[in-house]
BAMARTOR-651875 format. One record per atom (N, C-alpha, C): x, y, z; residue number from 0; atom name. Coordinates in pm, whole numbers, always signed. Each point is the difference from the previous one (the first is absolute). Last residue first. Example, Ala and Ser with C-alpha at 12.3 -4.5 7.8 and 13.67 -1.06 7.14 Angstrom:
<pts>
+1285 | -225 | +708 | 1 | N
+82 | +119 | +6 | 1 | CA
-77 | +109 | +73 | 1 | C
+29 | -572 | -7 | 0 | N
-89 | +119 | +0 | 0 | CA
+90 | +120 | +0 | 0 | C
</pts>
This chain:
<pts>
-2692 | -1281 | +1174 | 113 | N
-99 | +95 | -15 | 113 | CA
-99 | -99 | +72 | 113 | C
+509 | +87 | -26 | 112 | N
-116 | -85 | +4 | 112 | CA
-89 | +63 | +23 | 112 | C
+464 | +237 | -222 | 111 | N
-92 | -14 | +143 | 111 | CA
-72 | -119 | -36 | 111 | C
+518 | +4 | -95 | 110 | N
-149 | +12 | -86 | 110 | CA
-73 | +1 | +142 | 110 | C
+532 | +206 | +6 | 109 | N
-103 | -139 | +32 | 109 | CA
-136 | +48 | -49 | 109 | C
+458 | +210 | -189 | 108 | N
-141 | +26 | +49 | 108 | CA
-108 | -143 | +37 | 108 | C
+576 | +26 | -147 | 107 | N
-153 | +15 | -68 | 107 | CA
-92 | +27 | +153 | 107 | C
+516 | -33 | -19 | 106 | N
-124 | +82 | +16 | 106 | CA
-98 | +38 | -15 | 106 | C
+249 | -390 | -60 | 105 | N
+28 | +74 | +159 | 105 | CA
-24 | +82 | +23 | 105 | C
+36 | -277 | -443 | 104 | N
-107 | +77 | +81 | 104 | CA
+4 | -12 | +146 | 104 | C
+325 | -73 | -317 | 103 | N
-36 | -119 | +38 | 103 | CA
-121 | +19 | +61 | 103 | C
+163 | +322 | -249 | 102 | N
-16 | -91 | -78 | 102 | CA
-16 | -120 | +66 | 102 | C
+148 | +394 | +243 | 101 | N
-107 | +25 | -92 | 101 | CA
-51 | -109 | -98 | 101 | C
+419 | -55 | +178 | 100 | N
-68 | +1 | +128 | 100 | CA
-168 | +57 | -52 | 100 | C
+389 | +2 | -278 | 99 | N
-60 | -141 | +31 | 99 | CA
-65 | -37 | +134 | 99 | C
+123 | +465 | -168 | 98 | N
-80 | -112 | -116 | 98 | CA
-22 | -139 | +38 | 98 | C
+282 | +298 | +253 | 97 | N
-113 | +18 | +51 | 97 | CA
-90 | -89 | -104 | 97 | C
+440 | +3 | -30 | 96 | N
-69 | -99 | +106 | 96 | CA
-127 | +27 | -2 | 96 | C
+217 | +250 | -352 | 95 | N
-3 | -147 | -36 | 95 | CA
-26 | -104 | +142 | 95 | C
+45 | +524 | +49 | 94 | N
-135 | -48 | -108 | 94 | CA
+12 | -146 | -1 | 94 | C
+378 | +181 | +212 | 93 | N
-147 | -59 | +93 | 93 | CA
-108 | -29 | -102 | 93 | C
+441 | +197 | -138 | 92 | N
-12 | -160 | -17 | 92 | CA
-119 | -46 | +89 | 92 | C
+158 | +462 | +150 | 91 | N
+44 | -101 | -154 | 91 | CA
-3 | -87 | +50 | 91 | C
-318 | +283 | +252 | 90 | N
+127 | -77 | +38 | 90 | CA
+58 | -16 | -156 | 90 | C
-441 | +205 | +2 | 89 | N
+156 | +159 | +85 | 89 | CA
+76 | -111 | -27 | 89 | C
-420 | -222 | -85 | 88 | N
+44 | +68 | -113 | 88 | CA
+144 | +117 | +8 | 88 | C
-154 | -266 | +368 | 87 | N
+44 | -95 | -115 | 87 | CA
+35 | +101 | -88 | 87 | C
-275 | +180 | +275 | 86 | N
+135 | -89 | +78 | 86 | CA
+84 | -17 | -69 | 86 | C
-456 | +49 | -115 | 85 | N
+94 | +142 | -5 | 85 | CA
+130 | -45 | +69 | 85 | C
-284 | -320 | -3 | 84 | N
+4 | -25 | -119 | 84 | CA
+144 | +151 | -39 | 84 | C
-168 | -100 | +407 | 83 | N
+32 | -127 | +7 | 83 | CA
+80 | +55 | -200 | 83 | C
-343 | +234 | +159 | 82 | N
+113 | +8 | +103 | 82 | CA
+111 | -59 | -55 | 82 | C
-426 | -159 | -198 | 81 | N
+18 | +174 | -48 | 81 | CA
+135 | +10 | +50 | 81 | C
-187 | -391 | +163 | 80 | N
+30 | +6 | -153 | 80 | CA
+70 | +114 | -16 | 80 | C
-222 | -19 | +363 | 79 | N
+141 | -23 | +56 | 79 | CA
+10 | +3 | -167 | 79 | C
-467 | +62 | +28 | 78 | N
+148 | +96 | -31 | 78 | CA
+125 | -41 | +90 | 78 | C
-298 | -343 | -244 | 77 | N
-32 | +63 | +117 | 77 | CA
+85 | +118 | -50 | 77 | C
-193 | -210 | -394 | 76 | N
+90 | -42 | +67 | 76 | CA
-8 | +108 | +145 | 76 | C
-304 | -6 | -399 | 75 | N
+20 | -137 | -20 | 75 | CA
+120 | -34 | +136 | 75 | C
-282 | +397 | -15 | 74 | N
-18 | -62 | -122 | 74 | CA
+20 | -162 | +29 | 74 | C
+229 | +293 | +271 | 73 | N
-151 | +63 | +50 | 73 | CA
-79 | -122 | -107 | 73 | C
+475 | +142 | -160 | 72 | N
-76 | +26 | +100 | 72 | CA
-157 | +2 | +31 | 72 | C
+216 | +35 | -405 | 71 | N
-51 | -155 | +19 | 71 | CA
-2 | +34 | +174 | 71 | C
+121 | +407 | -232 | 70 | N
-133 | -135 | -59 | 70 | CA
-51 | -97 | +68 | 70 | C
+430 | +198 | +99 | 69 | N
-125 | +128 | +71 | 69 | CA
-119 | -85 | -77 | 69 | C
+330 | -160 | -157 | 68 | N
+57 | -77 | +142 | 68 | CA
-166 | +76 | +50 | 68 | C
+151 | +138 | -465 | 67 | N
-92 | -130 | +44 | 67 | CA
+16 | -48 | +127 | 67 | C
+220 | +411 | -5 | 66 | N
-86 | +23 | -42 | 66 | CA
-121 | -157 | -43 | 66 | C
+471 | -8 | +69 | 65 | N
-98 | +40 | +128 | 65 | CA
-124 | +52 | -24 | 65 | C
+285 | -147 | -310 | 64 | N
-23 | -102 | +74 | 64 | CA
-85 | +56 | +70 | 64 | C
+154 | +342 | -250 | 63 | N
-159 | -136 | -69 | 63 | CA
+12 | -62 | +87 | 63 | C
+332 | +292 | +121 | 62 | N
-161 | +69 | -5 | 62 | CA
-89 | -117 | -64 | 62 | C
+450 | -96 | -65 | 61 | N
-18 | -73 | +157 | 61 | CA
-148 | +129 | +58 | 61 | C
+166 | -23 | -472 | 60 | N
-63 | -144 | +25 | 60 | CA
+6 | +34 | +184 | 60 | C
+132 | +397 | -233 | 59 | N
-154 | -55 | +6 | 59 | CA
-85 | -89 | +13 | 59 | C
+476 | +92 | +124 | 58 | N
-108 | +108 | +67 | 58 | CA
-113 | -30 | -42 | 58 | C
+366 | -207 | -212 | 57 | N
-33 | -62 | +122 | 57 | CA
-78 | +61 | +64 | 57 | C
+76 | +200 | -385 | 56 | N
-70 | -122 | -84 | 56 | CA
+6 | -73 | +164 | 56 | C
+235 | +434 | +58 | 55 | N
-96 | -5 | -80 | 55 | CA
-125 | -132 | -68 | 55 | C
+429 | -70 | +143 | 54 | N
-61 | +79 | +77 | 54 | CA
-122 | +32 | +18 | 54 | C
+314 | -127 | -389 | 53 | N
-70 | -101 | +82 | 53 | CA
-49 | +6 | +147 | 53 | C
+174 | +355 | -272 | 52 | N
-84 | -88 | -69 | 52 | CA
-57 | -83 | +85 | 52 | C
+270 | +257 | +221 | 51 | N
-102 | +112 | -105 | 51 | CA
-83 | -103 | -41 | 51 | C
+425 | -180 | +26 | 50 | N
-70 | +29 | +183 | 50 | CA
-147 | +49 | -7 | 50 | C
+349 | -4 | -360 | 49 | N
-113 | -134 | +54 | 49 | CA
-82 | +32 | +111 | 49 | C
+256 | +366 | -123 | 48 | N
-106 | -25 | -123 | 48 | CA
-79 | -134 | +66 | 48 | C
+419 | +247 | +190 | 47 | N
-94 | -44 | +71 | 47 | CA
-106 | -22 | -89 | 47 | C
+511 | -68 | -30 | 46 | N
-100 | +26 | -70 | 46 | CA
-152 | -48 | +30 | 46 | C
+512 | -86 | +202 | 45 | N
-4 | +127 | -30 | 45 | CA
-183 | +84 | -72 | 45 | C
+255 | -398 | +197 | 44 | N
-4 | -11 | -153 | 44 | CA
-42 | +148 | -23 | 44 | C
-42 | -155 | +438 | 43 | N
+150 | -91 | -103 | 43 | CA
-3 | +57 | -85 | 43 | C
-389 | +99 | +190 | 42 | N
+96 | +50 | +80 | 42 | CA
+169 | -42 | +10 | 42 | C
-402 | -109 | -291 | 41 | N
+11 | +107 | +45 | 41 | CA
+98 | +55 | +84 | 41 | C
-33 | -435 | -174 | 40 | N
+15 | +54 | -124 | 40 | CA
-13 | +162 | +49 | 40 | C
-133 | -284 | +381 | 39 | N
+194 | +23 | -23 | 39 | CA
+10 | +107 | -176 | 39 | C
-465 | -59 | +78 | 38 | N
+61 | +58 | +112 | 38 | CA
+140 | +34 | -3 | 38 | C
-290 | -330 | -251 | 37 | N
+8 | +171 | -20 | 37 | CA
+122 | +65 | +90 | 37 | C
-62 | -467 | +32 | 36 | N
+125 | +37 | -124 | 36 | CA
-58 | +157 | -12 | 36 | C
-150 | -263 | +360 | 35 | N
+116 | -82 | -56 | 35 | CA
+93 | +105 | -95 | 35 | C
-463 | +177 | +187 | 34 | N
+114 | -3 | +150 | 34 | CA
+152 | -84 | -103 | 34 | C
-379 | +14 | -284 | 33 | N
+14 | +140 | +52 | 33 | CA
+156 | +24 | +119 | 33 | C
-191 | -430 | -135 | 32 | N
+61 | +59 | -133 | 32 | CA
+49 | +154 | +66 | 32 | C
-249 | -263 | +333 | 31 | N
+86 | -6 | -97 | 31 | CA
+139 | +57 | -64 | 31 | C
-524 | +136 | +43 | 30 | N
+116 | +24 | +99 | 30 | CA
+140 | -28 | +14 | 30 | C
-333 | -201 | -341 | 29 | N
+87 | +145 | -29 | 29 | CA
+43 | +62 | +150 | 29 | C
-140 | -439 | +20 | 28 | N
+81 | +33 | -102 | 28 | CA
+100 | +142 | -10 | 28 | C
-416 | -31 | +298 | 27 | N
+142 | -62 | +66 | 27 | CA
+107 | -28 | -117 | 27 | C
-440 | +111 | -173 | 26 | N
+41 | +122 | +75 | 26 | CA
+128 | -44 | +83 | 26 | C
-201 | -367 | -206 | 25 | N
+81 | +167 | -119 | 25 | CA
+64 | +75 | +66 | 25 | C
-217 | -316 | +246 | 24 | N
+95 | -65 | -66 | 24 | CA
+59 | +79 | -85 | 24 | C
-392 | +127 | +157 | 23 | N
+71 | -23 | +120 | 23 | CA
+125 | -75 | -57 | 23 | C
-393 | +87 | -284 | 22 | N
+81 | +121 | +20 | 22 | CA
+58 | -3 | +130 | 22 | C
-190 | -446 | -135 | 21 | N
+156 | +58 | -104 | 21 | CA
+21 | +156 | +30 | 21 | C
-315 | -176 | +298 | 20 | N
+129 | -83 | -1 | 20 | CA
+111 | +46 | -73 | 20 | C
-454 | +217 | +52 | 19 | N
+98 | +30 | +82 | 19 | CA
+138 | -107 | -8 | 19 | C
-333 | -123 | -304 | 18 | N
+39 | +163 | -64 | 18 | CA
+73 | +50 | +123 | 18 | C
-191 | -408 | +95 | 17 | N
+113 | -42 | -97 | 17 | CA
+33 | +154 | -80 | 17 | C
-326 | -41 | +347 | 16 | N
+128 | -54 | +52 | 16 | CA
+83 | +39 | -103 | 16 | C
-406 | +62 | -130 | 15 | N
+31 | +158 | +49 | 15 | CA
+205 | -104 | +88 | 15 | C
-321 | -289 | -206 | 14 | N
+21 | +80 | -147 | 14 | CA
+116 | +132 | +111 | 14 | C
-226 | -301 | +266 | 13 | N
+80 | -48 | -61 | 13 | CA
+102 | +73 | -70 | 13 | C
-356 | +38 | +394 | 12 | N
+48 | +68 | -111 | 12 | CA
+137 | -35 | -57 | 12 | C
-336 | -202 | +324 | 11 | N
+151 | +58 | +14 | 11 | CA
+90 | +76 | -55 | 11 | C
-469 | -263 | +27 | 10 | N
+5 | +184 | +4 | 10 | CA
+164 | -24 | +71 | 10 | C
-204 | -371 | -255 | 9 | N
+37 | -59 | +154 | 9 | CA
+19 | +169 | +55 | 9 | C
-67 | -48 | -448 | 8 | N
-70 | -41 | +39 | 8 | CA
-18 | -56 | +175 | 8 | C
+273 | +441 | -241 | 7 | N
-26 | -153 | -25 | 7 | CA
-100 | -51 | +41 | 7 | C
+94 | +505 | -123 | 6 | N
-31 | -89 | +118 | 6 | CA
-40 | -105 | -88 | 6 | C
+99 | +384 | -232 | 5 | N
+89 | -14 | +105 | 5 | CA
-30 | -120 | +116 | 5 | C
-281 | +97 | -410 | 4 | N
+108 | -48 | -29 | 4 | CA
+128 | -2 | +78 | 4 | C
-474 | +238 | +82 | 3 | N
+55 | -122 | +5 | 3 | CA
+112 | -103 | +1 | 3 | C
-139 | +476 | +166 | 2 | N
+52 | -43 | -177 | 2 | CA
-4 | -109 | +85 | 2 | C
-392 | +247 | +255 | 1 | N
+149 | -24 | -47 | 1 | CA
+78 | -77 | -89 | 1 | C
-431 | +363 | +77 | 0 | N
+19 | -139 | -36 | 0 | CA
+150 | -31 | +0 | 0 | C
</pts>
């Protein structure tokens, strides 16, 4: 039986957009953060601790994105989504195009007729 609560009423899956949106907006945050201020604080500053940290916390938001990307494949969005989505998640700063390309549905899944 599938969870309901992932699919809207039009099967675009609403609920599942808006959990890839903000972990696509985090995960490009903490990239970021990681590339802005870990990094030099590492290699300026002598003290690879941030790096460690927030490394660590970008490794598991850019495994969740992709990990709901592997969801909603097939589900609610074609796999250029997927491609398209892994793309994004390597470029800095791609998470925040790719979100608005996912949100205007350009990759939703055309409805069959029955």
């Amino acid at each position: 039986m599938p969870i309901m609560w992932f699919k809207s009423t039009n099967g675009g899956g609403f609920i599942l957009k808006q959990i890839v949106s903000v972990l696509s907006y985090i995960e490009g945050i903490s990239a970021l953060i990681l590339f802005a201020v870990a990094m030099p604080v590492k290699y300026i500053g002598g003290d690879p601790s941030l790096v460690s940290l927030v490394g660590q916390i970008h490794g598991f938001l850019f495994l969740a994105f992709l990990g709901a990307l592997f969801y909603g494949v097939g589900r609610h969005w074609n796999m250029t989504a997927l491609f398209h989505g892994f793309i994004a998640a390597v470029v800095p700063a791609g998470p925040f195009l790719f979100d608005g390309m996912l949100i205007s549905g350009e990759y939703d899944l055309e409805e069959k007729s029955n």
